[in-house]
C-alpha positions in Angstrom: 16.6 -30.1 48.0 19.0 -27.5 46.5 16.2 -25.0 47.9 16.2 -25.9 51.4 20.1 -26.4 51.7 19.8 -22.3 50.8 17.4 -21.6 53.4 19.5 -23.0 55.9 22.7 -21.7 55.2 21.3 -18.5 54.9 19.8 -19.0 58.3 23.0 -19.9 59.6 24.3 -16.8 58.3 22.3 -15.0 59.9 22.5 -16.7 63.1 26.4 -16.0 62.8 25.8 -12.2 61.7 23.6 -12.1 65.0 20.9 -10.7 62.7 17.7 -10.7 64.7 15.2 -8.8 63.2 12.1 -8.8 64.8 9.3 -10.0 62.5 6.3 -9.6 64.4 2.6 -11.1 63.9 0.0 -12.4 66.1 0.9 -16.0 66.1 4.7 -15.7 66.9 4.1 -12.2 69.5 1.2 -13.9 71.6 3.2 -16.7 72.5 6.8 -14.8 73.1 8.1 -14.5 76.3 9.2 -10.7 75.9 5.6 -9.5 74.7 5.2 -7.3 78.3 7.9 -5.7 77.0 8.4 -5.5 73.2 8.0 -2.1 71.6 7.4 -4.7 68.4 4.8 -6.6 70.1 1.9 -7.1 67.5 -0.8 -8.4 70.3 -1.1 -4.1 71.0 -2.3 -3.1 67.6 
């Protein structure tokens, strides 16, 4: 429990930092709606 009360306050964190870092990979990029557009799009490798 102790473990996923971290993971979301760190995502919350983040969330408040506005850190977005785009992680891409096949699953999460072939389903985005930016992938025309994403110089981080994984779906061109």
């Amino acid at each position: 429990l102790e473990e996923a009360i971290a993971a979301v306050r760190a995502a919350a964190a983040g969330i408040r930092a506005r850190a977005f870092a785009a992680t891409p990979s096949y699953n999460a990029c072939r389903s985005c709606a930016y992938n025309q557009i994403c110089p981080f799009t994984a779906t061109r490798e």
